[in-house]
Steps between C-alpha positions, in 0.01 A plus 500: 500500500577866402567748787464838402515751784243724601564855440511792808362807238382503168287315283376145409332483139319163555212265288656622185387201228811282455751612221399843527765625783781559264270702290399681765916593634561614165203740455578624841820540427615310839819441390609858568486497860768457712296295765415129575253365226367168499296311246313202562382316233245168488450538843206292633191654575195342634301747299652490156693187495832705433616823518769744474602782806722806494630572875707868454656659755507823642267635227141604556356648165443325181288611187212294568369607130765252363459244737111487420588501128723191563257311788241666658438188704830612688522643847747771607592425858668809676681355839649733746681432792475100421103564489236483251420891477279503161364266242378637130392334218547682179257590223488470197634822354281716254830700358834360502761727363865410423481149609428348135552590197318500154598263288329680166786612269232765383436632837603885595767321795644344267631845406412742718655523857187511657340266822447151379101509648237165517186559626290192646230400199366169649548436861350163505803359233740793634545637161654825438516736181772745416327876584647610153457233235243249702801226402348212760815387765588113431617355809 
């Protein structure tokens, strides 16, 4: 068995659908910090079957619009002092801007310097459409 050690302050991204953790570091650009970051993956859950967790230490903010993008059956865990302080679940964002990008050779940011922008066009198959060309995101 695993032992991965409970953390004193910061935050514990956990029920994230298994295989998605790694997307999830690199979107939050995790691999920038200088503290303790530890991912989890295929952990068992009673719930789900498997899972993956992110445990990161000394950090208590994340963009919770790119978490919800990625799983927004995750739960953001804030732990202070060795204690459970607050638990969110994200939504399901309505904008996201500058986390992906068109992929439409024809589109304006494919040009332009502007703000790669997706607004949410289906929230029951989490669909997105570019704001400038309606280009539909492919996962």
């Amino acid at each position: 068995m695993l032992n991965i050690d409970s953390i004193e302050n910061g935050i514990v991204i956990d029920h994230i659908t298994a295989g998605r953790g790694m997307k999830i570091y690199e979107l939050l650009d995790l691999q920038r910090l200088d503290s303790c970051v530890a991912i989890i993956k295929n952990a068992k859950s009673g719930k789900f079957g498997r899972k993956d967790i992110i445990k990161i230490e000394g950090v208590t903010d994340i963009d919770l619009d790119v978490l919800g993008f990625i799983d927004d059956n995750a739960t953001v865990c804030t732990i202070r002092n060795g204690r459970l302080v607050e638990k969110k679940k994200p939504d399901l964002p309505k904008k996201l801007v500058n986390i992906i990008s068109c992929k439409n050779p024809r589109c304006i940011t494919s040009v332009e310097q502007v703000d790669q922008v997706f607004l949410l066009s289906d929230s029951a198959s989490h669909r997105y459409r570019c704001q400038y060309c309606e280009q539909e995101y492919k996962k």
